[in-house]
N, C-alpha and C positions, 0 to 999 in steps of 0.2 A: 451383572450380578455375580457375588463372589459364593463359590458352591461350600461359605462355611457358613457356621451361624455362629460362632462366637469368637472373639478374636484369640484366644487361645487353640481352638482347632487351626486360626489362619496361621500363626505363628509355629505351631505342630508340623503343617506343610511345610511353610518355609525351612526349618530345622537352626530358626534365631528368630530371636524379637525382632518385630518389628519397626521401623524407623516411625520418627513424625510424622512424616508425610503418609507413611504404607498405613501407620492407625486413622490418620483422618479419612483417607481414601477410602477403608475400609468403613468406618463408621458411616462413611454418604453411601457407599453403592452398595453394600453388601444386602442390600435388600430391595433396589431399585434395577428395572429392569434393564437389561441394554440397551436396549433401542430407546429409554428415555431417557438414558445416557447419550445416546448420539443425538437425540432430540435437542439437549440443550446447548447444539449449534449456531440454531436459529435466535434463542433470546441471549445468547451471547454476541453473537456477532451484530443484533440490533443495536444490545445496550454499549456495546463500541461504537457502532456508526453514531450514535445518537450525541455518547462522550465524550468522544475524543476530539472531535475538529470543532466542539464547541467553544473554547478556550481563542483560537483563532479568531474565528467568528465574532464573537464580541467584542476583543480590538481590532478589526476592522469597523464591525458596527461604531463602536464606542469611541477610539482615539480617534485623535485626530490625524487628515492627511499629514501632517508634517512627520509626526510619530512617526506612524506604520508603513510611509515613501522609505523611509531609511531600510526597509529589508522588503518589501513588496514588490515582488517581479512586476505586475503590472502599474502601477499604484498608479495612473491616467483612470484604469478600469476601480468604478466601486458600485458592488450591489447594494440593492438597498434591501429590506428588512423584511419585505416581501417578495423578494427574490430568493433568499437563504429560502424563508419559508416553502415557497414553492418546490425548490430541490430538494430538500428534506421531504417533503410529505410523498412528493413524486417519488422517491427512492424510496421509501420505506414499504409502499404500497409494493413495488415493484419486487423487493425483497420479501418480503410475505407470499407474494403471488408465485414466488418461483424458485427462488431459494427455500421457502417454509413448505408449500410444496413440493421439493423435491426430497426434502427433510424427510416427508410421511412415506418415501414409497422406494428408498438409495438404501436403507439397511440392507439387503438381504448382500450388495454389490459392497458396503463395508464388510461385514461379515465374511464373507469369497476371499475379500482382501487382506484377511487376517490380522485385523483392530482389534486387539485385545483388551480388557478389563478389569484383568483380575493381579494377585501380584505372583512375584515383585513388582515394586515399580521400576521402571527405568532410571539408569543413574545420567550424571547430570550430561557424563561424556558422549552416552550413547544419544540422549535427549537433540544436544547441539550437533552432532554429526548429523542427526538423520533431519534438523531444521535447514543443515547449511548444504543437503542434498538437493531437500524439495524447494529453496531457493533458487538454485541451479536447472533442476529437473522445470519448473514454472515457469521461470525468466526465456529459456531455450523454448519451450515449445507458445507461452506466450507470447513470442516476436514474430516466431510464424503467422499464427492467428492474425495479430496484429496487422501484421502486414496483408494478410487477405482481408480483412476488414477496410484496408485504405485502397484495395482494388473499385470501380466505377461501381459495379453492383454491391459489395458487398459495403462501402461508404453512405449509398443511397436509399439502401434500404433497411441497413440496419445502422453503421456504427455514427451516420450521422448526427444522432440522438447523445453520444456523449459527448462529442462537440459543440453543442449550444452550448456550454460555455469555454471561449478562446480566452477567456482568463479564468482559470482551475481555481475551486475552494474544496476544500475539505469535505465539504457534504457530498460535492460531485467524483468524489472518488466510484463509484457505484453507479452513478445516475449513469442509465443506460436503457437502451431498447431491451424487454423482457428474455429476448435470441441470444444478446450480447452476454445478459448475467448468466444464461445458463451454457455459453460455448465458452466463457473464459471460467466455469467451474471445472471441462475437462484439464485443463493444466494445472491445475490447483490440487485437483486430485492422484493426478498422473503419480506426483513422489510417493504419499503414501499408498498406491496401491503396487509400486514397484520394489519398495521397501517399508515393509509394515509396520506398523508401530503402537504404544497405548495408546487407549483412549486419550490422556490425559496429554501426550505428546497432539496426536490429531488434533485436539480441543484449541492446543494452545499455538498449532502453527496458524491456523485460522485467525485465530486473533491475532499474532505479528501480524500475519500477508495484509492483513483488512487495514493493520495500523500502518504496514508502509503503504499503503494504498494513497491513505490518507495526508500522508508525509508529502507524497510525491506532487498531491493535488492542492496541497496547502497555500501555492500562492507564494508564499513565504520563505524568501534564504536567509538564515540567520548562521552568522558566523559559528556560534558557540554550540549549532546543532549535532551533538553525538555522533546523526550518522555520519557523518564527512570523515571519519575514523575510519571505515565500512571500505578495503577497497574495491573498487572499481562502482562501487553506491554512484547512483544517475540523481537520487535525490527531485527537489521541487525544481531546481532550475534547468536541469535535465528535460524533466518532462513537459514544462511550463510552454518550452519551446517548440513540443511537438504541438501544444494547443492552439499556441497563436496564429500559427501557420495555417491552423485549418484544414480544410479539406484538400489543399493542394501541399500538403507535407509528405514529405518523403523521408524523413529524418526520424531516429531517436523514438523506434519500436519497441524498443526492450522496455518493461515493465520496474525493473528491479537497479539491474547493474548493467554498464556500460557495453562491454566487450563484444556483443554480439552485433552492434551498430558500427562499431570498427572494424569486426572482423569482415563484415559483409558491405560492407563500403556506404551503411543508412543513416553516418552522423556527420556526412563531409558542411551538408547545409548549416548544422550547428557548428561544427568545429569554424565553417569560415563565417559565421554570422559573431563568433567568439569571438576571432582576429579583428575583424572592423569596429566592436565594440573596445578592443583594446587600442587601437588605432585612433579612431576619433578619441579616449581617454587620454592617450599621449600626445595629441595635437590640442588639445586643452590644455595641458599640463602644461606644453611649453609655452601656448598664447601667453598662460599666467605668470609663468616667471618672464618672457619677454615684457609682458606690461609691468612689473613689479620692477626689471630692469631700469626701464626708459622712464618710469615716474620718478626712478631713484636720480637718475644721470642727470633728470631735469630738475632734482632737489639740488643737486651741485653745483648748477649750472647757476642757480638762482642763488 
């Protein structure tokens, strides 16, 4: 809530007009309480899970194998239509129960953490620095977790639940034991409570982290996808491979970006499962042009 009541006192404060953005801001919260500003966490980041990997999802459902073989990590693996459904509804219950919960009872530990509300707003430089912090800050402490999550106990009893599916969709970015969504909320939160931020910044790293989430579980490499711009970005095919593996992976913990699987020697299994597929790719290559050879020599011949 912003402590004016008309946008002339807000602008008073400030000592300038306000921008588009600082008027709109102002016209939503200046009478809306904070905590149902941070409330609307939870129907944001539903109405992402629910959006965004929808689009995938139905070219899978919809095209055909031939299509969606040409970019589908697994494309042997296809769910069927009651399988989406299942992990959608399983996930969403599961984010209600514990994300929506934690929703009602985490203000008092934003607030401590200094989320602020009110203006100015953040400009756009400060906005992306303090995104491409809690990127870094998430990715580093999420590989740890990660990696005690593939320890015997901690696989067994909890993170084998995100592993029912060895071939990753979109919906299953989240699909997770109820332990799982609420231990990989610490790293998520770790950035902005070590460097604070607006509301409005808070609001909208949620929404990336959820969309790469998304990304990463999508099944799908398509060449022309943006992030491959992103350095050191691990992307779907990144993490596709820590799915297939299963529970005996030891590869390719990092969440986000690469570096932390190289620096700590957890991406040898994928680095050399890369080489053999390039391998067997140029042993094809050549078979084809040795037969495109010998049918030619025996066009001559003849």
């Amino acid at each position: 809530m912003i402590p004016c009541a008309t946008a002339a006192e807000a602008e008073a404060v400030l000592g300038r007009a306000m921008t588009w953005a600082e008027a709109t801001w102002f016209r939503y919260s200046a009478t809306t309480p904070d905590y149902c500003l941070y409330c609307h966490n939870i129907v944001i980041l539903l109405l992402v899970y629910t959006l965004v990997p929808l689009p995938l999802a139905l070219l899978e459902l919809r095209a055909s194998a031939k299509l969606t073989s040409l970019y589908k990590l697994q494309p042997q693996l296809r769910l069927s239509p009651a399988a989406f459904l299942r992990c959608y509804w399983a996930t969403a219950r599961v984010l209600l129960l514990t994300v929506g919960a934690l929703q009602l009872v985490s203000y008092p530990a934003v607030k401590m953490a200094g989320i602020r509300t009110g203006l100015p707003l953040p400009s756009a430089g400060e906005t992306v620095s303090q995104l491409a912090l809690y990127f870094l800050v998430e990715d580093y402490l999420g590989y740890w977790i990660h990696r005690l999550l593939h320890t015997e106990w901690g696989y067994t009893m909890i993170h084998h639940v995100h592993h029912e599916f060895t071939a990753p969709i979109g919906f299953a970015a989240p699909y997770a034991h109820w332990a799982e969504v609420l231990i990989l909320g610490f790293p998520a939160f770790a950035g902005p409570a070590m460097v604070p931020c607006h509301m409005t910044t808070f609001l909208l790293w949620f929404v990336i982290r959820h969309i790469e989430a998304i990304d990463t579980h999508s099944g799908f490499d398509f060449p022309f996808n943006p992030t491959k711009f992103i350095p050191f970005y691990g992307g779907a095919k990144f993490h596709d491979y820590h799915h297939r593996v299963g529970r005996r992976s030891q590869s390719n913990f990092a969440s986000v970006f690469t570096f932390c699987d190289y620096l700590y020697g957890t991406d040898k299994g994928y680095r050399y499962h890369k080489a053999s597929l390039a391998k067997l790719k140029d042993i094809a290559k050549c078979n084809n042009e040795k037969g495109g050879n010998d049918a030619f020599n025996r066009g001559k011949e003849d």
